[in-house]
FIBA-305747 format. One record per residue (C-alpha): x, y, z. Coordinates in steps of 0.25 Angstrom, whole numbers, padded with zeros to 4 digits, always signed. Layout:
BEGIN
XYZ
...
//
This chain:
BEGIN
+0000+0000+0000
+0004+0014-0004
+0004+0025+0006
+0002+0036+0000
+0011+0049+0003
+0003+0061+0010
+0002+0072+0004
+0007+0079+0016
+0018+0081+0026
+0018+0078+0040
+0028+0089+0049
+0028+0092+0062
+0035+0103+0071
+0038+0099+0086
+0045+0107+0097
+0045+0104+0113
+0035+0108+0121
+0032+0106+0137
+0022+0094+0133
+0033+0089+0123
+0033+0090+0110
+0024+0100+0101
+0020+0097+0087
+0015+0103+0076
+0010+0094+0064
+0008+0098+0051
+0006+0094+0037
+0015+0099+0025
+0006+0097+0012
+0015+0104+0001
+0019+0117+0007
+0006+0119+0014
+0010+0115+0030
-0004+0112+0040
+0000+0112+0053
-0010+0104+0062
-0013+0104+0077
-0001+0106+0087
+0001+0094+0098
+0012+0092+0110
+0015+0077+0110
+0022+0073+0123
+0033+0064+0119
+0042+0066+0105
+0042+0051+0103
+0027+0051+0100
+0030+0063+0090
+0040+0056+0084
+0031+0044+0082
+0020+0052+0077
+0010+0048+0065
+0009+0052+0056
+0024+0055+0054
+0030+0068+0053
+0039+0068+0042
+0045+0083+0048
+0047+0088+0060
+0054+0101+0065
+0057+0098+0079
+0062+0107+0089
+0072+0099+0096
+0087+0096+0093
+0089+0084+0087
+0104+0077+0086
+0113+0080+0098
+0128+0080+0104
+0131+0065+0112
+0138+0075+0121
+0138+0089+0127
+0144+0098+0116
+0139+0114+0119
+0125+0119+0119
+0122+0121+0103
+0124+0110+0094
+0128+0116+0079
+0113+0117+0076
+0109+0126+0087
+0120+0136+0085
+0118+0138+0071
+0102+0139+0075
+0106+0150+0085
+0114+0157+0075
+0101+0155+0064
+0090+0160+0073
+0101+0172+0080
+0096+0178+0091
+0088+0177+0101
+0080+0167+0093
+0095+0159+0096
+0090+0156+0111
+0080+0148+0106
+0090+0138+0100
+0093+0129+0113
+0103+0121+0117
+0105+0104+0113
+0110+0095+0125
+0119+0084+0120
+0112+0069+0119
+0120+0065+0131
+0112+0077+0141
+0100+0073+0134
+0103+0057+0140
+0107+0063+0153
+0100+0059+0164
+0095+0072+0170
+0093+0086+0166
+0104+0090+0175
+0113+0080+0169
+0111+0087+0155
+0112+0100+0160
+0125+0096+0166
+0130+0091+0152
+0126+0103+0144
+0126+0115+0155
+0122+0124+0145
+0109+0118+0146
+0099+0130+0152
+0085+0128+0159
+0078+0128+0147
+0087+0118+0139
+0084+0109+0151
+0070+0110+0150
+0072+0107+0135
+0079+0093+0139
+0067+0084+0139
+0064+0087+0123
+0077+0087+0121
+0080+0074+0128
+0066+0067+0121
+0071+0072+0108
+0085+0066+0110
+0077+0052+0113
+0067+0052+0103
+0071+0059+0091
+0080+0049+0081
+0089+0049+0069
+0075+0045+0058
+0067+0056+0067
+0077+0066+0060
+0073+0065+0046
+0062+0071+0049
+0060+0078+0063
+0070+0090+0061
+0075+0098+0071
+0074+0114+0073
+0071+0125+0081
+0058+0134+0081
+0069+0146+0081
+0076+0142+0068
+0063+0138+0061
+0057+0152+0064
+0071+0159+0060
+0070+0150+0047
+0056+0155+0045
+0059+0169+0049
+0068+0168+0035
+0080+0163+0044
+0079+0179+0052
+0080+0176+0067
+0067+0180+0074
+0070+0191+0087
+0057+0187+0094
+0055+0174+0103
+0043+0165+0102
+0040+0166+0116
+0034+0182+0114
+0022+0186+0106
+0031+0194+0096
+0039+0180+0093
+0027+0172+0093
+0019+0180+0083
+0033+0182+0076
+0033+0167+0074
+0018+0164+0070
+0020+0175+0056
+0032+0166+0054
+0024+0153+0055
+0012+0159+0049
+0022+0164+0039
+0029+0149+0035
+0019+0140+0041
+0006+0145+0035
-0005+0140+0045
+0005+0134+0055
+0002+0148+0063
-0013+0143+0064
-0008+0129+0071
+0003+0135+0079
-0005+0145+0087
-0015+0136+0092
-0016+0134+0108
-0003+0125+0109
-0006+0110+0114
-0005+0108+0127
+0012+0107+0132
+0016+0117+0122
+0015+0132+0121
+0013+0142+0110
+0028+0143+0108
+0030+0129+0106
+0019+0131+0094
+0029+0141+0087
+0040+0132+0089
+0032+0120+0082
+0028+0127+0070
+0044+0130+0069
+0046+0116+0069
+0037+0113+0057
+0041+0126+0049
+0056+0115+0051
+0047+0103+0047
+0040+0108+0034
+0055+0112+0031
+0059+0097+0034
+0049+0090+0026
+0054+0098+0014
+0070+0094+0018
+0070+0112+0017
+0076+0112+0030
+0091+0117+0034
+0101+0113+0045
+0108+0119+0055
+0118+0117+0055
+0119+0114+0040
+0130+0104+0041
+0124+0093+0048
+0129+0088+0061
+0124+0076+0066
+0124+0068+0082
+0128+0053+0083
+0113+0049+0084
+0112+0054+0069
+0103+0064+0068
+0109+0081+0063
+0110+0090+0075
+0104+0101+0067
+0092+0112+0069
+0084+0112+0055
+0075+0125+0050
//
């Protein structure tokens, strides 16, 4: 039996949120993108095994790591700060190396990476998950961003000044989507589900402007020149 192809796309963007993990489905028909309704699932597992399959994912988490401690910025994050300039650059965080990710405590990582600050602690657990759950075959088609290098990228790569926590940013950030993402606008400001927060909504939307890129193979690397870990997957940041 023959299955036949659908005429559409599957893509998703996803960013950590308080509940876990917020996504934002859509379907890519052409170039015409229909975002569908927002949802917090409360493992990355269940996301990773979803049907029907998303065949692209912007995801706003590192993927590919350091074994061991080796500074706060991996290659990628640097050259995203430099992209994004500031102060939008403070929005670019940190990576733990794989070994302070396994480590048995918080305070145990935090003693192998001392530049690790209150917020990058708080940050472990999806870190931590994302390490676990998140393989080599994942990343042909989960690809990992950042919600301020996709918004610089739409922005026609000029760093946005405001931050997405105030009204100006917000609203800054919407004409963008509105802009890029015709219709995405009308999903995204919806009442957020329930764990995740207005903000995390711009952030998802981000993430699919990265995954309708990565469904049509149009997206770039950073840093160009790949780099890879020794579980075989780029430590890179794509817009």
């Amino acid at each position: 039996m023959v299955v036949k192809k659908l005429p559409y796309k599957n893509l998703a963007g996803v960013t950590p949120c308080p509940g876990g993990w917020l996504v934002l489905p859509a379907r890519l028909a052409g170039i015409t993108i229909s975002a569908e309704e927002a949802f917090v699932v409360p493992v990355l597992a269940e996301l990773l095994d979803y049907r029907p399959k998303f065949e692209a994912a912007g995801i706003n988490i590192p993927i590919g790591l350091n074994d061991t401690p080796n500074g706060r910025f991996r290659p990628a994050e640097l050259e995203a700060r430099e992209f994004v300039g500031w102060p939008r650059s403070v929005g670019i965080n940190g990576v733990p190396s794989r070994a302070a990710m396994r480590a048995g405590s918080t305070a145990e990582a935090a003693e192998m990476e001392p530049w690790m600050t209150r917020h990058d602690r708080r940050r472990l657990r999806w870190l931590q998950e994302a390490e676990r759950e998140i393989q080599p075959f994942h990343a042909r088609s989960w690809f990992s961003s950042n919600p301020d290098v996709s918004f610089t990228h739409m922005n026609n790569e000029e760093p946005l000044k405001t931050s997405p926590y105030h009204e100006d940013g917000r609203l800054e950030r919407l004409e963008l989507i509105r802009t890029q993402l015709p219709g995405v606008d009308d999903v995204i400001t919806r009442v957020p589900p329930a764990g995740a927060a207005a903000v995390h909504m711009l952030q998802v939307a981000a993430m699919l402007w990265t995954a309708r890129r990565g469904s049509g193979r149009a997206i770039s690397r950073m840093p160009l020149d790949s780099v890879w870990d020794t579980e075989g997957m780029r430590m890179e940041i794509v817009r």
